[in-house]
MDTraj code that builds the backbone (N, CA, C; nanometers):
import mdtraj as md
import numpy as np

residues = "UNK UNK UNK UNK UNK UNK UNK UNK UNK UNK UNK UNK UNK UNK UNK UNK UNK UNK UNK UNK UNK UNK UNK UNK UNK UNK UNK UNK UNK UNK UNK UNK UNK UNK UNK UNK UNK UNK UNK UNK UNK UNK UNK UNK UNK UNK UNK UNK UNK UNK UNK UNK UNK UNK UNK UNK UNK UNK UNK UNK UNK UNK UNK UNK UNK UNK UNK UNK UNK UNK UNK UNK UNK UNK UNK UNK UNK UNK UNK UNK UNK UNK UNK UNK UNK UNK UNK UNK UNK UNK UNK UNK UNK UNK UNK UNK UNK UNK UNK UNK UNK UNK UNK UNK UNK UNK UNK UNK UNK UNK UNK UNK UNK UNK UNK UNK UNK UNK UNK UNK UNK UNK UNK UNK UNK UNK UNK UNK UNK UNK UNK UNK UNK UNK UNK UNK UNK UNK UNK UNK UNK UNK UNK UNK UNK UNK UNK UNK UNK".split()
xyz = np.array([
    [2.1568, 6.4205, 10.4079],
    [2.2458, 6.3153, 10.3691],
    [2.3875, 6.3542, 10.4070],
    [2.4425, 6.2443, 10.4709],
    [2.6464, 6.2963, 10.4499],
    [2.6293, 6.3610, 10.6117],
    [2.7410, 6.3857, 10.6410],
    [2.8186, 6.4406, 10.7522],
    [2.7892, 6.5984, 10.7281],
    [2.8314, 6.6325, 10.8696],
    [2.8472, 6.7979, 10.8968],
    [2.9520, 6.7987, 10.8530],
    [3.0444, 6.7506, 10.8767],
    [3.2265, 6.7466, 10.8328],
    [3.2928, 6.6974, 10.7897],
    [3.4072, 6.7242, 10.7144],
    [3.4663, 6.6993, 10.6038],
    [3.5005, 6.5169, 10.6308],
    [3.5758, 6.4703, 10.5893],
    [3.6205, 6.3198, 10.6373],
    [3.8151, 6.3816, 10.6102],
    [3.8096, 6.3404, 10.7155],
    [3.9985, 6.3542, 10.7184],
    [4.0994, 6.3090, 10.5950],
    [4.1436, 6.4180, 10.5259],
    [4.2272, 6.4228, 10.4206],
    [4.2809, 6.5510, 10.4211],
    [4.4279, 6.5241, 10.3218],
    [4.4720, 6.5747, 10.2876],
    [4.5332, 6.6153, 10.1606],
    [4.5123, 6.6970, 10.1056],
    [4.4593, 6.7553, 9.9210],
    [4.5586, 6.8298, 9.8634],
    [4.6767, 6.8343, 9.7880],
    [4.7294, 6.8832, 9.6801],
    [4.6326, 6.9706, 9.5722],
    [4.6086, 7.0868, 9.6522],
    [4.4636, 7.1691, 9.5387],
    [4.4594, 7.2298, 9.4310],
    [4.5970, 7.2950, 9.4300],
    [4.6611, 7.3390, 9.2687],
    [4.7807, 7.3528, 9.3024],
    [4.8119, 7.3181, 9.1586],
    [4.9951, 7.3314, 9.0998],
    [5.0532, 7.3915, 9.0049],
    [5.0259, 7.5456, 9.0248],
    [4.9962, 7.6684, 8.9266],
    [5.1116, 7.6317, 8.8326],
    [5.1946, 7.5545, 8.7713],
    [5.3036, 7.5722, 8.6981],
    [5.2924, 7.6962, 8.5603],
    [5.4087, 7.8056, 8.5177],
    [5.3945, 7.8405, 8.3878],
    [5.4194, 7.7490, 8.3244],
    [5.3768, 7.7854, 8.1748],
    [5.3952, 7.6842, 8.0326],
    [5.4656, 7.6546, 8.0000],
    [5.5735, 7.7627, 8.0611],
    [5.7332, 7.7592, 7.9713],
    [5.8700, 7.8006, 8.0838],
    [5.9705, 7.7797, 8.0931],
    [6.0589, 7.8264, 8.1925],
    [6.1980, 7.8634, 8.0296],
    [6.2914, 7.9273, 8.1186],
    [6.4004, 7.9449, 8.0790],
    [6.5147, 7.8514, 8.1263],
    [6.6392, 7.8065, 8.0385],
    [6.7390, 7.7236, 8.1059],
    [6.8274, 7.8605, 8.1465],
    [6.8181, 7.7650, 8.2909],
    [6.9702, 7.8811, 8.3518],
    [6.9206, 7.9745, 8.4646],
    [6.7452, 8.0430, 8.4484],
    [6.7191, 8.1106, 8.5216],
    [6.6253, 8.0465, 8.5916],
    [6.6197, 8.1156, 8.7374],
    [6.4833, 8.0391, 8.8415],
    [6.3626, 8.0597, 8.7991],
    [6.2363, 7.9182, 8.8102],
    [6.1177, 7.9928, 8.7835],
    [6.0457, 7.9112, 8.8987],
    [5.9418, 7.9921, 8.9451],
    [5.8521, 7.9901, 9.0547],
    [5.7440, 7.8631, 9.0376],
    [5.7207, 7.7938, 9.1086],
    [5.6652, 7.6939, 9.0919],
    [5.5479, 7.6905, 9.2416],
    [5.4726, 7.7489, 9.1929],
    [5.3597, 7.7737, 9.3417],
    [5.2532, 7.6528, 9.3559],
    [5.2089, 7.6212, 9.4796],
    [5.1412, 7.4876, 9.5070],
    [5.0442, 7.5529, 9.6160],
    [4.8944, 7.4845, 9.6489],
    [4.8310, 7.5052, 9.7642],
    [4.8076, 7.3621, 9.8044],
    [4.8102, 7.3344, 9.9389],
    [4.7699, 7.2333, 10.0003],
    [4.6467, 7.2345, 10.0867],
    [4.5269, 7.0973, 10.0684],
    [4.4233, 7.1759, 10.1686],
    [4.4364, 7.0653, 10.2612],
    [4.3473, 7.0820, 10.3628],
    [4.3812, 6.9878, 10.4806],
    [4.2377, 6.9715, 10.5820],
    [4.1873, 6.8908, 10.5702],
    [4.0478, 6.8525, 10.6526],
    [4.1040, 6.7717, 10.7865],
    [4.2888, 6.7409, 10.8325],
    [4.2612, 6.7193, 10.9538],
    [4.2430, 6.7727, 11.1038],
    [4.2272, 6.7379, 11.1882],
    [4.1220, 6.8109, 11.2934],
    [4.2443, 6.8973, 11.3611],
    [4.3820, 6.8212, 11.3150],
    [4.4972, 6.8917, 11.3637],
    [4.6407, 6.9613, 11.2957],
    [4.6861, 7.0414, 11.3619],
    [4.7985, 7.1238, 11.2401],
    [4.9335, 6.9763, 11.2366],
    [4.9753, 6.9833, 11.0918],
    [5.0069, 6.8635, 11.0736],
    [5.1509, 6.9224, 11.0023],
    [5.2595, 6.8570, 11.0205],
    [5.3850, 6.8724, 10.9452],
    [5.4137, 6.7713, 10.8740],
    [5.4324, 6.7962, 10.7276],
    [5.5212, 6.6711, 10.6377],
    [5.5974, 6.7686, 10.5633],
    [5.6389, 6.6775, 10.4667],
    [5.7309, 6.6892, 10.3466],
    [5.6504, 6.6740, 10.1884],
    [5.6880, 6.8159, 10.1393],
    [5.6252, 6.7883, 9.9691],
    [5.7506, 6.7914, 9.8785],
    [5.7048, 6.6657, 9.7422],
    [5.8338, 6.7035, 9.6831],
    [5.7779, 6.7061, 9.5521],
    [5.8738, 6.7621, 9.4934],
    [5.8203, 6.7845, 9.3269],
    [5.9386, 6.7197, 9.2887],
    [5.8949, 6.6020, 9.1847],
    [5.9732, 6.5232, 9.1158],
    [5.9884, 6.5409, 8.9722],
    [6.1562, 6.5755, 8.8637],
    [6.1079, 6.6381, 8.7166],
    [6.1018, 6.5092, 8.6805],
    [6.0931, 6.5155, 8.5432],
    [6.0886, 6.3582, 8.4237],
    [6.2633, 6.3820, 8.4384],
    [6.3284, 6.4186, 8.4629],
    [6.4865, 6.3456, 8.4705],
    [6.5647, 6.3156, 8.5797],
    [6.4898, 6.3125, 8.6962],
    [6.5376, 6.2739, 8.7976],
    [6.5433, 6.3369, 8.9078],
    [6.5430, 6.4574, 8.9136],
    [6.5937, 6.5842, 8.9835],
    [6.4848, 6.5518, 9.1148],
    [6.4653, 6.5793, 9.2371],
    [6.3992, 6.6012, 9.3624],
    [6.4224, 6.7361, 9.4059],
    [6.3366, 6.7572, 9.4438],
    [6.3302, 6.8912, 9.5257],
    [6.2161, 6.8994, 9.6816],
    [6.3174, 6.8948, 9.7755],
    [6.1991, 6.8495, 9.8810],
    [6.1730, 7.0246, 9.9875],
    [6.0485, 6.9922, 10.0280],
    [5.9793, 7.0872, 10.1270],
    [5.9676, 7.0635, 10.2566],
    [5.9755, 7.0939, 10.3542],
    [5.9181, 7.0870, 10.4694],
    [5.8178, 7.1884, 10.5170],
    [5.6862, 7.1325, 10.5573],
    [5.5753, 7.2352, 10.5597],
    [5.5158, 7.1912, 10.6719],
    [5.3963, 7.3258, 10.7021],
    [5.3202, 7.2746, 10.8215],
    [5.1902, 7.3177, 10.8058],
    [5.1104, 7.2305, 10.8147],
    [4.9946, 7.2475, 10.7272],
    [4.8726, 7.3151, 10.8491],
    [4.8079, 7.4129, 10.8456],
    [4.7399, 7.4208, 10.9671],
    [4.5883, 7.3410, 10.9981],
    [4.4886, 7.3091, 11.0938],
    [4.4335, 7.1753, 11.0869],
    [4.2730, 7.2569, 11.0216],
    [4.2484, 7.2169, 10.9774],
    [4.1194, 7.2309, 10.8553],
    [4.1276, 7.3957, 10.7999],
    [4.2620, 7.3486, 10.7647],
    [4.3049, 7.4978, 10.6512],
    [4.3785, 7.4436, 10.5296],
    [4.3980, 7.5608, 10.4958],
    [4.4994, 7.6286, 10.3436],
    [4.6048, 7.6541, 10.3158],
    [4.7137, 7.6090, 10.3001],
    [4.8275, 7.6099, 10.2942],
    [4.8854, 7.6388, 10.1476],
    [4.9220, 7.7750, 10.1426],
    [5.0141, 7.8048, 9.9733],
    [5.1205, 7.8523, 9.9920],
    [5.2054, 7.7605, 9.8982],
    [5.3693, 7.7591, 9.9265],
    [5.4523, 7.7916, 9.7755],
    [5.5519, 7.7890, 9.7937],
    [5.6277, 7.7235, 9.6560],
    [5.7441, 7.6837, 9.6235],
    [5.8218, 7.6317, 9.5358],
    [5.9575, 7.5893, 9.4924],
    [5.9993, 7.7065, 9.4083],
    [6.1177, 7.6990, 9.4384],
    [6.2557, 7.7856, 9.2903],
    [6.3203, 7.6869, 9.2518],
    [6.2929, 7.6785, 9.1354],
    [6.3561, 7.5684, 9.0308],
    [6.4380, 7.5984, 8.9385],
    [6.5832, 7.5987, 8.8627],
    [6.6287, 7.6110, 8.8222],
    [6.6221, 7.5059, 8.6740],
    [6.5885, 7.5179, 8.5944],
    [6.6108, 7.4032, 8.4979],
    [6.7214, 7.3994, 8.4122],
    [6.8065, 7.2941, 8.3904],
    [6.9145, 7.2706, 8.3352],
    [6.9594, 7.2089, 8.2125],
    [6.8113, 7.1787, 8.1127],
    [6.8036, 7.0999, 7.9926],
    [6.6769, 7.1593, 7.9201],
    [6.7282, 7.1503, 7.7639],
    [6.6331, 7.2324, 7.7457],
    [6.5368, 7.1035, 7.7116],
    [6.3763, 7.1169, 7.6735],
    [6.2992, 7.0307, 7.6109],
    [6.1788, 7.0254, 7.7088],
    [6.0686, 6.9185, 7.6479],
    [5.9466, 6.9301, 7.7956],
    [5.9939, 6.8070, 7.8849],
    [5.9635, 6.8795, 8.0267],
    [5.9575, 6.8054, 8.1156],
    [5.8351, 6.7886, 8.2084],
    [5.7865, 6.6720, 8.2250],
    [5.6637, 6.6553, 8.3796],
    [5.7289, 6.6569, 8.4885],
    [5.6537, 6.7594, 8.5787],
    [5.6484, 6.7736, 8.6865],
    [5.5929, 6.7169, 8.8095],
    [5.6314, 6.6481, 8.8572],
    [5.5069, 6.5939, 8.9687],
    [5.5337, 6.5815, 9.1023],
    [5.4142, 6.6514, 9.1796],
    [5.4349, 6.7471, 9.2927],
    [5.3644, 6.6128, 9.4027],
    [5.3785, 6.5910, 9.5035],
    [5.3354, 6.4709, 9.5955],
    [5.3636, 6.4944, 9.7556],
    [5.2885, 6.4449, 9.7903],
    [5.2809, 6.4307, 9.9591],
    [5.2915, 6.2976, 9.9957],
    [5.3304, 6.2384, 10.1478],
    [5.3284, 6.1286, 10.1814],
    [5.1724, 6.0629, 10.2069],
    [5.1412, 5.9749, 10.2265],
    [5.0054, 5.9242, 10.2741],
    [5.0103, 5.9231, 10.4111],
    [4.8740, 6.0142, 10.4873],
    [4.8822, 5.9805, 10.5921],
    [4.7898, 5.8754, 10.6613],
    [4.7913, 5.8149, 10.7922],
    [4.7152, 5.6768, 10.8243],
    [4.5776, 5.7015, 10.8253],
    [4.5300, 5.8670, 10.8729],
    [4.4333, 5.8592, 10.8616],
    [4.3413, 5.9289, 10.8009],
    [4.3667, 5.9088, 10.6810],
    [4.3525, 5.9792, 10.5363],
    [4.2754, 5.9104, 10.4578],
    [4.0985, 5.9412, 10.4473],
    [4.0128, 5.8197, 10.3485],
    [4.0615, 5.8433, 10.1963],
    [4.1489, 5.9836, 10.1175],
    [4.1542, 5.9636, 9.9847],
    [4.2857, 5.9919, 9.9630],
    [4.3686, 5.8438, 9.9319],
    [4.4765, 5.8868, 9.9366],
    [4.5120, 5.9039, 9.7698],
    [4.4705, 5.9113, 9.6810],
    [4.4533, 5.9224, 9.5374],
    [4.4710, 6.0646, 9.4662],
    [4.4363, 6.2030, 9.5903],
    [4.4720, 6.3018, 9.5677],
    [4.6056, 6.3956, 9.6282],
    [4.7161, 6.3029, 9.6591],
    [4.8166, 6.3246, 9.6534],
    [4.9208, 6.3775, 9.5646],
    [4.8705, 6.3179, 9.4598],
    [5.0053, 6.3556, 9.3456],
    [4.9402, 6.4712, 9.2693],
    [4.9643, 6.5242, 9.2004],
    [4.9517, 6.5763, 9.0720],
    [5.0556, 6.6148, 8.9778],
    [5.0607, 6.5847, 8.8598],
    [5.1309, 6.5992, 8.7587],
    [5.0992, 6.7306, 8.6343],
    [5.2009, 6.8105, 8.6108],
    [5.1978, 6.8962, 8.4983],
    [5.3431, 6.8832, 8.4157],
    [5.2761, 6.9048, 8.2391],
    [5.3778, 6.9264, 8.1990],
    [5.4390, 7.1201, 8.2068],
    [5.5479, 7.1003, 8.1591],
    [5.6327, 7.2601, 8.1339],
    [5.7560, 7.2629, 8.0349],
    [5.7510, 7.3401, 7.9540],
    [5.8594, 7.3367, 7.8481],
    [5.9582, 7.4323, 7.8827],
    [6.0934, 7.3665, 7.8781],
    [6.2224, 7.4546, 7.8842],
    [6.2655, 7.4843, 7.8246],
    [6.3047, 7.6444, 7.7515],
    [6.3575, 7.6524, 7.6166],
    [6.4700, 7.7757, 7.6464],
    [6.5621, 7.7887, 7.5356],
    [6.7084, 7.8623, 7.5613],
    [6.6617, 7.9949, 7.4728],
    [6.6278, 8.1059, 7.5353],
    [6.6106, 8.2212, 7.4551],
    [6.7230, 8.3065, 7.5103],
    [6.7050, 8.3531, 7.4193],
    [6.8404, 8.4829, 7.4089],
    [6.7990, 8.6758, 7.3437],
    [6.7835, 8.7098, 7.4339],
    [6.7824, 8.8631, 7.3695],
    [6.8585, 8.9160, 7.2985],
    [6.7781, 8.9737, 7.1592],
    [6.8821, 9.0325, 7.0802],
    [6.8403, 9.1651, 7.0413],
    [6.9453, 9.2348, 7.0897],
    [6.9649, 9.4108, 7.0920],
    [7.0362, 9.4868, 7.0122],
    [6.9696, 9.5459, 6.9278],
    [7.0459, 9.6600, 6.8238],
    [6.9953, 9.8127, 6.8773],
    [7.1289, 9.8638, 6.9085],
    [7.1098, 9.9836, 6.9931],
    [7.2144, 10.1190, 6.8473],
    [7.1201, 10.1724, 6.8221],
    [7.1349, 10.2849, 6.7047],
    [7.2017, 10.4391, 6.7515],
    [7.2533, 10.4568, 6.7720],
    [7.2911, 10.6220, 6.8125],
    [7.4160, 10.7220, 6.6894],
    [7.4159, 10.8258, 6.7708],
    [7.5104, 10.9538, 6.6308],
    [7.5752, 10.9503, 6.7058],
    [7.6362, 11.0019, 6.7811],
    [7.7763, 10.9918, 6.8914],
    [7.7505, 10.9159, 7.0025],
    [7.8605, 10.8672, 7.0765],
    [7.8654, 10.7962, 7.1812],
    [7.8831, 10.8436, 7.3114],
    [7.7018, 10.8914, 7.3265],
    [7.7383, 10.9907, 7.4405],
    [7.7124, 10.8736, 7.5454],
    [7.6994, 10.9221, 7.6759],
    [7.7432, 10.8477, 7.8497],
    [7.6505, 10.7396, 7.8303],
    [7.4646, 10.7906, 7.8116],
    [7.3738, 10.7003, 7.7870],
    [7.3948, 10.5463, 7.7095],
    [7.5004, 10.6032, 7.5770],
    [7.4775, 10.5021, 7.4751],
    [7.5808, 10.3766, 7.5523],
    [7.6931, 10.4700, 7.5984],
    [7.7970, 10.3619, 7.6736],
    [7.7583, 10.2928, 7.8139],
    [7.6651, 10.3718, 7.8715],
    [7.6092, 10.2548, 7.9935],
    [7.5367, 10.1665, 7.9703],
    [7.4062, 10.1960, 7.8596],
    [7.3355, 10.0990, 7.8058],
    [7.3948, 9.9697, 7.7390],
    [7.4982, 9.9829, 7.6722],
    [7.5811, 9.9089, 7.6062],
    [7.6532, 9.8222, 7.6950],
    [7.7299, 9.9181, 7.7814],
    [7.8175, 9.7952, 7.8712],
    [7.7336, 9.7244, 7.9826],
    [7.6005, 9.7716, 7.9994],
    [7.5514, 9.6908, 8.0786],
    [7.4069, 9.5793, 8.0191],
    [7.4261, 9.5993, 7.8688],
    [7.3439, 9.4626, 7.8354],
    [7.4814, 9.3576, 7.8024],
    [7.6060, 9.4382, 7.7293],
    [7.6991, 9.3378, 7.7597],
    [7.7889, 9.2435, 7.8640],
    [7.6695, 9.2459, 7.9802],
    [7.7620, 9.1709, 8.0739],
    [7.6514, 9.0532, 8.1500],
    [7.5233, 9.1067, 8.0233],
    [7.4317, 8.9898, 8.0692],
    [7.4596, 8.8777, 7.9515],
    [7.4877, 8.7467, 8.0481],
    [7.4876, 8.6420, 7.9113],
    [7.3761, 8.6595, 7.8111],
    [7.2399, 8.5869, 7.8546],
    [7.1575, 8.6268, 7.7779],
    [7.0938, 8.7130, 7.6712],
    [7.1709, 8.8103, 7.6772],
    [7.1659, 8.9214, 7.5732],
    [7.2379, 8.9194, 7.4615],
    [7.2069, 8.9101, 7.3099],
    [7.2957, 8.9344, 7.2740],
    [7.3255, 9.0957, 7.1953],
    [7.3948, 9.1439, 7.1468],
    [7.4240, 9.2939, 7.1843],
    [7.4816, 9.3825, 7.0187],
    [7.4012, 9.4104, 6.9362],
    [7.4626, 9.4789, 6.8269],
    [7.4542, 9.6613, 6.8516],
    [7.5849, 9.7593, 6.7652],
    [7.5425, 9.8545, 6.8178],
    [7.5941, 9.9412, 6.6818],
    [7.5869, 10.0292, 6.6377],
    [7.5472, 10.1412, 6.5232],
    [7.5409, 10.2601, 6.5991],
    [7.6795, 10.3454, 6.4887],
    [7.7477, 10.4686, 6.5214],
    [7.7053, 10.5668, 6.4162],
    [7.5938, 10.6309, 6.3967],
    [7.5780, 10.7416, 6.2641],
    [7.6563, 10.8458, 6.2564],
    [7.7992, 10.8777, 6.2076],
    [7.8395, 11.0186, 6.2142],
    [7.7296, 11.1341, 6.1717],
    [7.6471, 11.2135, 6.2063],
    [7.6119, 11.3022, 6.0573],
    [7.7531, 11.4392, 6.0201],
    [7.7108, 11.4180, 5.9131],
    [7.7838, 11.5205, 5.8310],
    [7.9302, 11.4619, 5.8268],
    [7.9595, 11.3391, 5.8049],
    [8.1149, 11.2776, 5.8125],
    [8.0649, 11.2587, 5.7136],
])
top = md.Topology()
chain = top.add_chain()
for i, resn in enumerate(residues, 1):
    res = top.add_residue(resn, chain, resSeq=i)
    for name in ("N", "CA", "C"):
        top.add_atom(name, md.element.get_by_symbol(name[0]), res)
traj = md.Trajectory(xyz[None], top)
């Protein structure tokens, strides 16, 4: 029954998103594309958020292969947002229905918080110190024990 070969399409196969991103920092947003046409094919993928944002690709898909790529996304609000990742339709493409796919991902504002304990303020305690204080994200408490004061 059925064909030796595939029928010409082109497939959005996964859209690995994590669960959660940070505001402010990049997070990786990896995609595979599959491709049953007989020839290596170039378009454009874009991932669209729930607030508007575009982010476009230019790719080249090779012809009855596998293609895994990805976006750096920066997110700029915190809360959940859908993601949805899409290709154009091509003419001679029998399923054009597996184009899109959609995931959600939650953006949330964390902040590190550091209590750094020492007896004198030797070189260690002062590099450690001045260099979580110059990351925003961090925030930075610190404790001086004299003994015998």
């Amino acid at each position: 029954m059925g064909s030796d070969t595939r029928l010409p399409d082109i497939e959005i196969a996964a859209f690995d998103v994590p669960t959660f991103a940070i505001v402010g920092k990049p997070v990786r947003l990896p995609f595979s594309i599959s491709s049953a046409l007989p020839g290596n094919h170039t378009t454009t993928v874009t991932i669209e958020t729930g607030s508007g944002e575009k982010l476009d690709k230019e790719i080249a898909i090779p012809a009855m292969g596998k293609l895994q790529d990805h976006f750096s996304w920066t997110p700029r609000q915190t809360g959940s947002v859908d993601l949805t990742i899409s290709l154009p339709v091509e003419p001679s493409e029998r399923d054009p229905d597996n184009n899109e796919m959609s995931t959600p991902i939650s953006i949330r504002k964390e902040s590190l918080r550091v209590l750094i304990l020492e007896t004198f303020p030797r070189w260690e305690y002062r590099y450690l110190r001045n260099a979580l204080e110059r990351d925003p994200g961090v925030e930075v408490n610190c404790l001086l024990y004299h003994p015998g004061v």
